[in-house]
N, C-alpha and C positions, 0 to 999 in steps of 0.2 A: 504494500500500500504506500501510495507517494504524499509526502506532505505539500501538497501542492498549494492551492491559495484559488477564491473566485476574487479575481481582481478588482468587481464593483464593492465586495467587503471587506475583505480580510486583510487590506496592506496598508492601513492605518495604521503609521509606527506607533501614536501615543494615542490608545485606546481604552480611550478614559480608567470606568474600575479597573483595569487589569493592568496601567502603564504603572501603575507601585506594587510593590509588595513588604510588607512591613519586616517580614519574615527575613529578608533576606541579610545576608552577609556581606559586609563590604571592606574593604582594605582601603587606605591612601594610595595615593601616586605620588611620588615626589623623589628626589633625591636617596632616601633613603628604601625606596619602594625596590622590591624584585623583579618587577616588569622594566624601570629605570633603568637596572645596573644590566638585565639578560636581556631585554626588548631589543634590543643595538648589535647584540652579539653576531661578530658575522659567521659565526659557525651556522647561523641560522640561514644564510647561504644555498648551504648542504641539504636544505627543508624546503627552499620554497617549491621541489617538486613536490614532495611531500603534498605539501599543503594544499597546492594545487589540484593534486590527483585526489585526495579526499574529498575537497572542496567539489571537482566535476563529476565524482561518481553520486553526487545526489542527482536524484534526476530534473528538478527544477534547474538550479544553477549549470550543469551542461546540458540543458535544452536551452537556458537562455544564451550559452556561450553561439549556439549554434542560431539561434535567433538574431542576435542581437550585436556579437565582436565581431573584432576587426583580427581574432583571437591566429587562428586559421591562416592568415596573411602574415601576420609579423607576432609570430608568436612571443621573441623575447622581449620587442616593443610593449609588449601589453604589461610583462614583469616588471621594464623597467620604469612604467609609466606607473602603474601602481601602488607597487611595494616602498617606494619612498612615503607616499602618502599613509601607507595605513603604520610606517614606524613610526610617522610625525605623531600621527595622532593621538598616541600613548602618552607624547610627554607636553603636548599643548596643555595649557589651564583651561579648566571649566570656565566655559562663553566662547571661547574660542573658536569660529565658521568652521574651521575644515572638520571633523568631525558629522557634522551635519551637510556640508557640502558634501561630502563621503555619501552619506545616504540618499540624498538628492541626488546624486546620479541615477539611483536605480527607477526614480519614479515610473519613467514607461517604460521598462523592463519587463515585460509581461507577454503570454503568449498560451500554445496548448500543448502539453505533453504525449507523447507515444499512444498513450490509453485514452483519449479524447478529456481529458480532467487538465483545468487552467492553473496556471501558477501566474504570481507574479511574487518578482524580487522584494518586497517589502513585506510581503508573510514575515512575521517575528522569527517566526518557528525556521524559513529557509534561510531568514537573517543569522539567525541563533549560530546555525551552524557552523556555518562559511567563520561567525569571530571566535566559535571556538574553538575550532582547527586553529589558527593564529594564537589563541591563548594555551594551548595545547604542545606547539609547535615549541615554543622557550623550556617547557619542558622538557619534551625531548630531544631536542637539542643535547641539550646538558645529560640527558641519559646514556646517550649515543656518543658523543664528542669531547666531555666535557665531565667536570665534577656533578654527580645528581642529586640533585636536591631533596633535604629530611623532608620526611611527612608534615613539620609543620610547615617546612617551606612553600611543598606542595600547596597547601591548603589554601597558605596566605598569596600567593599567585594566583591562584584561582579565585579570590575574592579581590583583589585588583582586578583580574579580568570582568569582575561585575562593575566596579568603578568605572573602568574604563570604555565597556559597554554604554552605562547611560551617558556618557556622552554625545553619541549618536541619537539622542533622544526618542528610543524606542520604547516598545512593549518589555515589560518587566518580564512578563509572563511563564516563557522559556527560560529564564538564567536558572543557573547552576551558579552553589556558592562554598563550593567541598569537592574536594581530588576525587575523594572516593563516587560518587556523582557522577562525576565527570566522566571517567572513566568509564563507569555504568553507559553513561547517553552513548558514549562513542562506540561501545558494542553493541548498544541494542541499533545503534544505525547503521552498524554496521553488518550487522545479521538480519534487519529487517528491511534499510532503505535503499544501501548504495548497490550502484550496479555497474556493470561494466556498460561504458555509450561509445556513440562515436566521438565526443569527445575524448574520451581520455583513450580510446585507440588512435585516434591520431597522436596525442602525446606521447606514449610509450611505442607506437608501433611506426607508423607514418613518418613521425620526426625522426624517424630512425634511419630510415631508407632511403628518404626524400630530400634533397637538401632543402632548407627555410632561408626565410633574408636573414640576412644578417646580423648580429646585434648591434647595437649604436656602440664604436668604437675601437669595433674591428673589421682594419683595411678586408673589402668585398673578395680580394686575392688573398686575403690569409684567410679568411674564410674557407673559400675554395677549396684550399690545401688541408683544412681542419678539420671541417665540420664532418665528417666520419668517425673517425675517432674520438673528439670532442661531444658529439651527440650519443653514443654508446656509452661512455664513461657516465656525461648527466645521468641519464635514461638510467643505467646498472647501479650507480647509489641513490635514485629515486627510488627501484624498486628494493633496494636493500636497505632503505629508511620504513618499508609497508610490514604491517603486519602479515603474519600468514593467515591469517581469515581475508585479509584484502585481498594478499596476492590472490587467493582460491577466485573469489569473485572474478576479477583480472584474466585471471589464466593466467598467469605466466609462472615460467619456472623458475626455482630457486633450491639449485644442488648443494652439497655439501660442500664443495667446493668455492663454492659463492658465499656459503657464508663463513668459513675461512679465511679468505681474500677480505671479505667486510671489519670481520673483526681486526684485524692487521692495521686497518685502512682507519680503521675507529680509534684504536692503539697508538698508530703515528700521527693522527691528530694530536689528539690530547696532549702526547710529549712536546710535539711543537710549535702548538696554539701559544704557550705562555709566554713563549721566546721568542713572538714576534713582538715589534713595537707598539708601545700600547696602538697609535694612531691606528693602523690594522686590524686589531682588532676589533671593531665596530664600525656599524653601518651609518652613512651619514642618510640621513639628518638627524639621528638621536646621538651619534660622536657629537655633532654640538652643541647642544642641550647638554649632553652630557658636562664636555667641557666647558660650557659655560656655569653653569654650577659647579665647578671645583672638583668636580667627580674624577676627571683625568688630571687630578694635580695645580698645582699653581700657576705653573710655565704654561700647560693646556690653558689655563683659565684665561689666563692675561692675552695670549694671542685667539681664542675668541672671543673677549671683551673688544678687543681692537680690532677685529675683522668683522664686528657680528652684522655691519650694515651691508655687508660683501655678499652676507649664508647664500646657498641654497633654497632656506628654508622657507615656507609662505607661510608661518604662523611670526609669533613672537613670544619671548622671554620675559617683557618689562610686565611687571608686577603695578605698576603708577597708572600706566595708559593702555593696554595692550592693543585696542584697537587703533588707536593712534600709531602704535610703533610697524604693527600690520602694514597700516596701510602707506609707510613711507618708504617701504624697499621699493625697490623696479620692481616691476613682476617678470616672472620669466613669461615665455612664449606659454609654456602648458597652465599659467593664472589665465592666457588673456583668450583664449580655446571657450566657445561657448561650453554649456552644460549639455547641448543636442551631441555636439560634435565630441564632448568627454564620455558621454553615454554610446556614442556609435564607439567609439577605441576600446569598448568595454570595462570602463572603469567600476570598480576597479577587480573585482572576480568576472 
């Protein structure tokens, strides 16, 4: 059964009794928060197949990839257009637009699934998902790559991840506010809702065979010469970030051998993640956030104090004005992009 959505009711982010729940758990965000210090981490790199391939095997969100992206055409375009967005949005302060921009993208995102039954992208419950694969993901990361985090760490992440949720100002409804929960949702979705589409056989099978454009930044002739190899390597530690209840869905195989090879691969991370430079290790735009809070040091801090009118970033840090400080960067090209034309690029799942 698909949790799909009738688009004339059901995609009302804040829907009335049901957008609180008193019940729930919630953590801070901030400097000293777990999603702050692992939200950025770039071993999470290594996931965004991950996340992606869970995120498309619901059947609403890869009907709408097929519906509605640009996903198909420029596949690592659409990550890179993305994934900066949805790290921003962890560490922007409450009031801050992009967050809610985030989900303004999806408004006419809507359409009809395989079985004749309608979804649309603003279902809580198709929302639900998609943030908590992303809240999911810092977990394991660090299980896979990384040191893994105590049960209570767990917890307290997972209750950031409700913080972090209303931000988007949606239906309370769906949240999860405990590891063990969490855990729970992601198996019963995964034994009762995901499936294998043609999205995500294009991802693991198609992207494999076929060459795609190119990503932004590498020469169209090193591509040429790469993307075989390059594409097999993604694709083989996407599939050796899945669970074996995924892979089964999936089909795909994974011998002893593979996972051998994986754990080795997981092994010479960990030894060498620590010893690279801090700046490395973290994904911008929450490296500057970070840094600009002290979090990477002094020296970090001071040279983004003094570049911060330079960032990347389309949110702000000032605690005085924020909207004021927002809106006196330049904006880049992808601010001045209507919201038709950020919803055809398929922003951002």
């Amino acid at each position: 059964m698909t949790t799909a959505a009738n688009p004339d009711t059901n995609h009302n982010p804040d829907d009335g009794a049901h957008s609180q729940r008193d019940d729930l758990r919630r953590a801070e965000l901030g400097p000293n928060s777990l999603l702050w210090q692992y939200g950025a981490d770039a071993r999470i790199h290594l996931l965004r197949g991950y996340t992606g391939i869970l995120q498309n095997m619901h059947p609403a969100i890869g009907q709408s990839l097929l519906d509605h992206s640009k996903f198909f055409e420029e596949p690592f375009a659409r990550l890179q257009r993305s994934t900066p967005q949805i790290i921003e949005s962890i560490y922007v302060e409450e009031g801050n637009p992009l967050p809610q921009r985030i989900r303004d993208y999806h408004v006419d995102i809507q359409g009809t699934l395989r079985d004749g039954s309608r979804y649309h992208s603003l279902n809580p419950e198709i929302f639900w998902w998609a943030h908590a694969t992303f809240v999911y993901r810092v977990i394991r990361t660090q299980d896979l790559f990384g040191t893994p985090f105590t049960a209570e760490q767990r917890d307290q992440l997972v209750r950031e991840g409700v913080t972090w949720w209303e931000k988007y100002g949606m239906s309370n409804r769906p949240v999860i506010d405990n590891y063990a929960d969490l855990i729970a949702y992601i198996e019963h979705m995964t034994a009762t809702e995901l499936e294998r589409n043609d999205t995500v056989d294009f991802a693991l099978r198609t992207a494999r065979v076929e060459q795609q454009k190119c990503p932004d930044g590498i020469p169209k002739k090193v591509w040429d010469i790469i993307w075989k190899p390059a594409m097999r390597s993604l694709i083989w530690v996407t599939v050796g970030t899945l669970e074996d209840s995924q892979r089964d869905i999936l089909q795909l195989d994974w011998s002893k051998k593979d996972i051998k090879r994986f754990e080795r691969l997981c092994k010479v991370i960990r030894f060498i993640f620590p010893k690279l430079p801090l700046k490395s290790r973290y994904m911008s735009p929450g490296r500057e956030f970070m840094a600009y809070h002290g979090m990477l040091g002094a020296e970090e801090q001071r040279e983004a104090v003094q570049n911060w009118d330079k960032r990347v970033s389309t949110a702000t840090l000032s605690k005085k004005n924020p909207k004021e400080d927002a809106a006196a960067h330049e904006p880049l090209a992808s601010e001045t992009m209507s919201i038709q034309e950020r919803r055809a690029a398929g922003c951002p799942f």
